[in-house]
PAZAPA-4460 file (N, C-alpha, C; in steps of 0.05 Angstrom, whole numbers, plus 32768, in hexadecimal, padded with zeros to 4 digits):
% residues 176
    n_x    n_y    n_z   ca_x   ca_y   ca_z    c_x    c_y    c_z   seq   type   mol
   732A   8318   8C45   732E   8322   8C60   734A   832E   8C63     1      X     A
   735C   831E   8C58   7378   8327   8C5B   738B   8326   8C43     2      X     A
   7379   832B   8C2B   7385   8329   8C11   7397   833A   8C0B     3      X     A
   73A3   834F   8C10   73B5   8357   8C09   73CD   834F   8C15     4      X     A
   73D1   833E   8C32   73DC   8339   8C37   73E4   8320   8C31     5      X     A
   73D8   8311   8C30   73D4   82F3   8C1E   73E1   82F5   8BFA     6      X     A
   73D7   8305   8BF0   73DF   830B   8BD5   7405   8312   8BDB     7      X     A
   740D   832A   8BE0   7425   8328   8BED   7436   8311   8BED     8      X     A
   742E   8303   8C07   7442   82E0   8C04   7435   82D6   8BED     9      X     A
   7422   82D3   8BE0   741F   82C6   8BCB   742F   82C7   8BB4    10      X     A
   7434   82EC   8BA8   7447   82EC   8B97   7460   82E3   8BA1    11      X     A
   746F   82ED   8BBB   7485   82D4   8BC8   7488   82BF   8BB9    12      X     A
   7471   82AB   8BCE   747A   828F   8BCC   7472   8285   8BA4    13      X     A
   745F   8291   8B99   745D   828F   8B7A   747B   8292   8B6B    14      X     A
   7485   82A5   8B77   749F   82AD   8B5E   74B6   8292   8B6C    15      X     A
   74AF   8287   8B7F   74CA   827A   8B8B   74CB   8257   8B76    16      X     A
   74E4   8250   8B73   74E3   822C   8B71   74E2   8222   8B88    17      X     A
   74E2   8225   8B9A   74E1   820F   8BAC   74C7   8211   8BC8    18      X     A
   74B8   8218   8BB9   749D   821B   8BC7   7491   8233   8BCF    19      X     A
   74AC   8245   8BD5   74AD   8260   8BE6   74B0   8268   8BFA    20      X     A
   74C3   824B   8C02   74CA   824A   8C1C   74E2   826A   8C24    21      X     A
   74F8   8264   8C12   750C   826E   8C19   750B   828F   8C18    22      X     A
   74F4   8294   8BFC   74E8   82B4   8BFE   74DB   82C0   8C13    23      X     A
   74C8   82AC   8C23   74AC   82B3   8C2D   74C0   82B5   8C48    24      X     A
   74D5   82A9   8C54   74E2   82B6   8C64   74EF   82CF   8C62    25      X     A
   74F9   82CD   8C45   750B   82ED   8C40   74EF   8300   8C40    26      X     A
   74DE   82FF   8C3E   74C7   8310   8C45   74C9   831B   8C64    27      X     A
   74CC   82FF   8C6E   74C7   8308   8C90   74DF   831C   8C9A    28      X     A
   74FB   830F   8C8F   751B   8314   8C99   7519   8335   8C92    29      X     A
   7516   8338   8C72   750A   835A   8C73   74F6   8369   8C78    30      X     A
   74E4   835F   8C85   74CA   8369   8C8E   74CE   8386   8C99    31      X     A
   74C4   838F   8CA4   74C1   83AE   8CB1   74C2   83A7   8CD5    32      X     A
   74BE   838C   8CD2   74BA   8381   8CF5   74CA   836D   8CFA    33      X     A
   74D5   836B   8D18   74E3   8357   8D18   74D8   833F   8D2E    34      X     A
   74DE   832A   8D2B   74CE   8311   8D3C   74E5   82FE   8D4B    35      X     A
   74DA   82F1   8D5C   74F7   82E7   8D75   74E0   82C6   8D6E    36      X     A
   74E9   82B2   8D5C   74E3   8292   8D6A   74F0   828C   8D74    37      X     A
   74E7   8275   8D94   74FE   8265   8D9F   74F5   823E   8D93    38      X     A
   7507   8243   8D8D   7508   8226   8D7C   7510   8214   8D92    39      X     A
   7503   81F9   8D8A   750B   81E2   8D9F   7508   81C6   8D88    40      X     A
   750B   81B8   8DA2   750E   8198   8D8D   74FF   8187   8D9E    41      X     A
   74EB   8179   8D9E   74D2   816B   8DAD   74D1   817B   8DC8    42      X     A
   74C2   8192   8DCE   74B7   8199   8DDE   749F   8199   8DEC    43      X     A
   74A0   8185   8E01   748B   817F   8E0D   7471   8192   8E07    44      X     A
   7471   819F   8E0D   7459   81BA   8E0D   7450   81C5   8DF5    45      X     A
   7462   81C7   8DD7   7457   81CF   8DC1   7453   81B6   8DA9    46      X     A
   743B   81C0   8DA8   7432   81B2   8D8F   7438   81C2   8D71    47      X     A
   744E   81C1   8D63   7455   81C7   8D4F   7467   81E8   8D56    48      X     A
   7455   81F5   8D61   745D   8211   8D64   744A   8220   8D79    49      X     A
   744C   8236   8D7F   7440   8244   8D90   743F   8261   8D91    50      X     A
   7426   8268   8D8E   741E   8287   8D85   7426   829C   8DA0    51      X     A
   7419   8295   8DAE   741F   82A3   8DC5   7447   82B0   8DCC    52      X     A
   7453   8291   8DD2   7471   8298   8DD9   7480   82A0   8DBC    53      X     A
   7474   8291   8DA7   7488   8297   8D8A   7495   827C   8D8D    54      X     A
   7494   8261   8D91   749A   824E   8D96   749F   823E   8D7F    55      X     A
   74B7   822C   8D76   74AF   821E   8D5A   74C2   8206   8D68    56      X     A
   74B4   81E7   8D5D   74C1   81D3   8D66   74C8   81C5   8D4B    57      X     A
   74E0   81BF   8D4E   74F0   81BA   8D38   74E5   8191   8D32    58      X     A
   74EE   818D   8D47   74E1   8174   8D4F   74C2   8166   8D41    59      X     A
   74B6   817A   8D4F   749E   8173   8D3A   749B   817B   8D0E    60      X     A
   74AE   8193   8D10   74AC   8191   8CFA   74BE   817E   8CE7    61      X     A
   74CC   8178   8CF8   74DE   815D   8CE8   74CA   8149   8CE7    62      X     A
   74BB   8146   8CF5   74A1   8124   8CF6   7493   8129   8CE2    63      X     A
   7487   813A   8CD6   747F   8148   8CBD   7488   813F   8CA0    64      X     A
   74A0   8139   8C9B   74AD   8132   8C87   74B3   811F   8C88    65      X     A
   74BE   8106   8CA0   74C6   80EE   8C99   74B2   80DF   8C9E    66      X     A
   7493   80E4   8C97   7480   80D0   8C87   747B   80D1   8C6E    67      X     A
   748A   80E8   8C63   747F   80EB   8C3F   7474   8100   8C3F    68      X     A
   746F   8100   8C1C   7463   8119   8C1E   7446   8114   8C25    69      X     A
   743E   812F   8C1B   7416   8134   8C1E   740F   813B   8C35    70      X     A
   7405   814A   8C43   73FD   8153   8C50   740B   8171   8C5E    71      X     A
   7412   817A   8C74   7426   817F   8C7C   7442   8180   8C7A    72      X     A
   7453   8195   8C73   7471   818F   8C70   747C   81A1   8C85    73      X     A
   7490   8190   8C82   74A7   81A8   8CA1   74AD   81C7   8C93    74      X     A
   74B3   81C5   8C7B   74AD   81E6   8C70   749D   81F5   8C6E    75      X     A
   7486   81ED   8C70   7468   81FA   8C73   745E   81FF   8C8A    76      X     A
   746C   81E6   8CA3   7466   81E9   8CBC   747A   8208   8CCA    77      X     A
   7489   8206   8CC4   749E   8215   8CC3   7498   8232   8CBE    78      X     A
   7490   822E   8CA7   7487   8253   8C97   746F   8254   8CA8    79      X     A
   745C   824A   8CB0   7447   824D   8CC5   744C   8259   8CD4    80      X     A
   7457   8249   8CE3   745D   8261   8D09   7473   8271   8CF9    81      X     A
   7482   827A   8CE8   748C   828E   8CE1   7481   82AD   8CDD    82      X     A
   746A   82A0   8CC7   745A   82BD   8CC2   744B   82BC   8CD2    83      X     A
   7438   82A9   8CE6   7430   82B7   8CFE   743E   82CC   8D0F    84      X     A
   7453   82C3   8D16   7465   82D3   8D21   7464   82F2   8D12    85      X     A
   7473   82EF   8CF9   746C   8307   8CEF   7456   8319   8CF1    86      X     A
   7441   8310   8CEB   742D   8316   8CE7   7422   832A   8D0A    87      X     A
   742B   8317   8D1C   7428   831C   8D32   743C   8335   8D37    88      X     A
   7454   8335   8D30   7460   8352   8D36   7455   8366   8D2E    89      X     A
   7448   8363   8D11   7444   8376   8D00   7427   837F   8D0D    90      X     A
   7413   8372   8D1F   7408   8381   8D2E   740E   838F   8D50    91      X     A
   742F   8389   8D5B   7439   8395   8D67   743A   838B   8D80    92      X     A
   7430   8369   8D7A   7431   8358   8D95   744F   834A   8D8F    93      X     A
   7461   834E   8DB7   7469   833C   8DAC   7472   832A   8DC0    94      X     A
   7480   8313   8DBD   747D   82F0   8DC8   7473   82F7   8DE8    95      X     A
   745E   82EA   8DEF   744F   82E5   8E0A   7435   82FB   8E01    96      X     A
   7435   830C   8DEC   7418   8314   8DF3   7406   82FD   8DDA    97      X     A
   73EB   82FE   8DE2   73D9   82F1   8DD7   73CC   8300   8DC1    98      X     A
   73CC   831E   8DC4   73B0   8325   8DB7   73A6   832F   8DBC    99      X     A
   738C   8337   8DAD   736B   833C   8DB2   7363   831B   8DB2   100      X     A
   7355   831B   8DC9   7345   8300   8DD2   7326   830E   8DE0   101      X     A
   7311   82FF   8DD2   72F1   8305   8DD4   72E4   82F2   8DDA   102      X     A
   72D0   82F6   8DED   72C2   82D5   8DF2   72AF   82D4   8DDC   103      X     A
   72A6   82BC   8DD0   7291   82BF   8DCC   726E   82B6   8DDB   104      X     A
   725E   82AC   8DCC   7249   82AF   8DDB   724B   8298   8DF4   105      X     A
   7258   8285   8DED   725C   826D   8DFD   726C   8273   8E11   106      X     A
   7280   8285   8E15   7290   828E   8E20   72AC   8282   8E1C   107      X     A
   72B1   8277   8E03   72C5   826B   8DF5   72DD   8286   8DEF   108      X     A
   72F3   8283   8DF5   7309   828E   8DE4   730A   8295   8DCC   109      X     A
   730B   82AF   8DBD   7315   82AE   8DA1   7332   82C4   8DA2   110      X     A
   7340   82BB   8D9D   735C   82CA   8D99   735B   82D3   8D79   111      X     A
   734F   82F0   8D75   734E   82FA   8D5D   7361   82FB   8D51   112      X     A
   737F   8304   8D5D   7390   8315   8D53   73A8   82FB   8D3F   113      X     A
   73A3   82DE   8D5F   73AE   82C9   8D56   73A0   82BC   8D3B   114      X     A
   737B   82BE   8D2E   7377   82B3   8D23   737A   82C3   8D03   115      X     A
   7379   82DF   8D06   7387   82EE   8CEA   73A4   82E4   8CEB   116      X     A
   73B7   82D9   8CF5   73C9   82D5   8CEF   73D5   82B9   8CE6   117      X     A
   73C1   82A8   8CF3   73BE   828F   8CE7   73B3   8280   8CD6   118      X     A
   739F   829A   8CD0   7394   829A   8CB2   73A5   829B   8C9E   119      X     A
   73B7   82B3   8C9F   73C7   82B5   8C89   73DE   8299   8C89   120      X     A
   73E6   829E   8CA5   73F9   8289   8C9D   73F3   8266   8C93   121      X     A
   73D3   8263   8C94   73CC   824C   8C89   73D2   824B   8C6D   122      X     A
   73C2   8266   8C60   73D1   8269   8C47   73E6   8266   8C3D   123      X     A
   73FA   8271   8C4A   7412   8274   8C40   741D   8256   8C44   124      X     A
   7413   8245   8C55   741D   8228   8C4E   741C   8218   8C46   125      X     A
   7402   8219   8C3C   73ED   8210   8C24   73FD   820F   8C06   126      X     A
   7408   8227   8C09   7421   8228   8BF2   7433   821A   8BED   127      X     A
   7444   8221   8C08   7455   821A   8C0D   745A   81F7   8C09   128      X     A
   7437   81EB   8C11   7443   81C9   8C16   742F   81BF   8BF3   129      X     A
   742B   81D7   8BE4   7418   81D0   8BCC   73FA   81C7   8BD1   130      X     A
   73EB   81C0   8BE6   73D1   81B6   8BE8   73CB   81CD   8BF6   131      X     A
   73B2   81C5   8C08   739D   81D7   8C14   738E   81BC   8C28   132      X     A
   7399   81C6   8C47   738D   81C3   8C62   7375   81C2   8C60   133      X     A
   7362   81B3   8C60   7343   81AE   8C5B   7339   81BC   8C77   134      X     A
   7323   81C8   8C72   7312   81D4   8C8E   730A   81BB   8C9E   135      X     A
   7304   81C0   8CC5   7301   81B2   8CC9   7311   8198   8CDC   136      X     A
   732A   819A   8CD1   7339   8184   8CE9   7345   819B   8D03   137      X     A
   735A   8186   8D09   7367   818F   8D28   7384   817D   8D1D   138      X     A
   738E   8194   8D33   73AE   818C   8D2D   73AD   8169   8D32   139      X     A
   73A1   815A   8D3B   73A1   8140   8D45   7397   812B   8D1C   140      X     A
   7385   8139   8D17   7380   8131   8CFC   7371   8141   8CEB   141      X     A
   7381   8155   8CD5   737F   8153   8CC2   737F   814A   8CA6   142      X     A
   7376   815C   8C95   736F   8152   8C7C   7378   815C   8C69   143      X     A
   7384   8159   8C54   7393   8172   8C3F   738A   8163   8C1E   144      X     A
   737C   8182   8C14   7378   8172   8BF8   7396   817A   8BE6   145      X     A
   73A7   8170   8BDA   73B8   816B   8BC7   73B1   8174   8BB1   146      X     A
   73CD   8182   8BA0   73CD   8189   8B87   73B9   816E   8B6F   147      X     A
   73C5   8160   8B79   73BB   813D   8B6A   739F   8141   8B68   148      X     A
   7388   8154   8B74   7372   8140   8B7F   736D   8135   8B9A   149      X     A
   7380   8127   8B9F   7381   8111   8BB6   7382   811E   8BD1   150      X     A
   736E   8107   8BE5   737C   8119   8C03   7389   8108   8C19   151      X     A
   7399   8124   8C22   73B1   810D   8C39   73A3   810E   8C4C   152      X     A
   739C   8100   8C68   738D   80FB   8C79   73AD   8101   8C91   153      X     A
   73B0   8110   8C9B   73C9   8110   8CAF   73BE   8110   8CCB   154      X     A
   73C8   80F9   8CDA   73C6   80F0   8CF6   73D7   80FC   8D05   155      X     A
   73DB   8106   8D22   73EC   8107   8D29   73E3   80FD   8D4B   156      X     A
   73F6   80EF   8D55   73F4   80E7   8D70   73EF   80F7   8D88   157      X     A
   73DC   80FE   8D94   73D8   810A   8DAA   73D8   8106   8DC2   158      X     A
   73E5   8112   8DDF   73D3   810F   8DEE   73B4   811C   8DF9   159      X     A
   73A5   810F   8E0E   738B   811E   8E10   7389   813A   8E0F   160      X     A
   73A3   814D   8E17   739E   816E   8E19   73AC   8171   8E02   161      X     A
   73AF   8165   8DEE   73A9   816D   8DD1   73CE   8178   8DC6   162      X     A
   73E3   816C   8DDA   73F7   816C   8DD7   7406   815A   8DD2   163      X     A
   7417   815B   8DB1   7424   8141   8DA7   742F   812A   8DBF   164      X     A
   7430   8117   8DB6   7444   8103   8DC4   7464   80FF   8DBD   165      X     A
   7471   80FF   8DC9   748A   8107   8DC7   749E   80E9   8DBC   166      X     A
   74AD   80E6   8DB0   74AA   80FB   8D95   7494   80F7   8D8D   167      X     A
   748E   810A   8D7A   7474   8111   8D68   746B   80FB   8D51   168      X     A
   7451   80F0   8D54   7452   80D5   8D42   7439   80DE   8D2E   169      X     A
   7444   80E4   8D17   7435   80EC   8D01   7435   80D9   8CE6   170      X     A
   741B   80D3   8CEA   7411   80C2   8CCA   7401   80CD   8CB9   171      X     A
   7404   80C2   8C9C   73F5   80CF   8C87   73EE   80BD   8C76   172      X     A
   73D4   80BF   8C76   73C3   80AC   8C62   73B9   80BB   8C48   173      X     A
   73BD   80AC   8C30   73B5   80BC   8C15   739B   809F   8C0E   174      X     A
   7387   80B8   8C0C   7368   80B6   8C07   7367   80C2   8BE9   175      X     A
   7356   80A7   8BD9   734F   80B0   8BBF   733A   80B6   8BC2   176      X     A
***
């Protein structure tokens, strides 16, 4: 669907030592487009990041890392709402627009423009943290299969409208 753009950060983050963190930004920094995040530190309202404003909470990506590894990392969370962002300039939206949004038959929401862009950037973090986000969960609990084999089961504390609890309380279980 979006392989040439996918291939792109792939050679990136492939040629880098350290995951491809520090390239897959110099990707973005020289891009052809430029992107505005407002960074925060436990913000009530965002869960990790936010497509719409360009939003990235530092806060939650720090809870990420001080359970260990496997699953999720704050550098992958990080390069996420990054190349969304990108991704999102580079189709010419920028912070407060949404998109192309279509109902479908249910009369459900689909934000197209947000889900090509979070496609790629699943990829690109997939890299970035070495495993692969299993189809299927919610930011509340996912699943990641590991270079190992093995999979991390990652919890994260919610309230009912599906927004972390402050601070952000994230666990990770490794399933053989």
């Amino acid at each position: 669907m979006h392989v040439g753009i996918i291939r792109e950060y792939k050679t990136i983050l492939s040629d880098a030592d350290n995951n491809g963190v520090v390239d897959a930004y110099k990707s973005v920094a020289e891009g052809e487009k430029d992107i505005r995040q407002n960074v925060y530190d436990n913000h009530s309202g965002i869960a990790f990041g936010n497509w719409k404003n360009g939003y990235l909470d530092m806060g939650d990506v720090k809870a990420l890392d001080k359970v260990g590894e496997g699953g999720a990392s704050g550098a992958g969370a990080i390069i996420h709402e990054t190349i969304e962002q990108f991704e999102k300039a580079k189709m010419g939206l920028k912070n407060g627009d949404e998109g192309r949004v279509v109902k479908n038959m249910k009369g459900n929401k689909i934000r197209l423009d947000y889900l090509k862009a979070h496609t790629i950037a699943n990829t690109i973090e997939d890299l970035v943290n070495g495993n692969k986000k299993l189809p299927g969960g919610e930011l509340k609990d996912r699943s990641f299969l590991e270079s190992d084999g093995t999979v991390t089961r990652q919890l994260i504390n919610v309230q009912e409208n599906g927004v972390p609890l402050r601070p952000i309380e994230v666990d990770k279980i490794k399933l053989d």
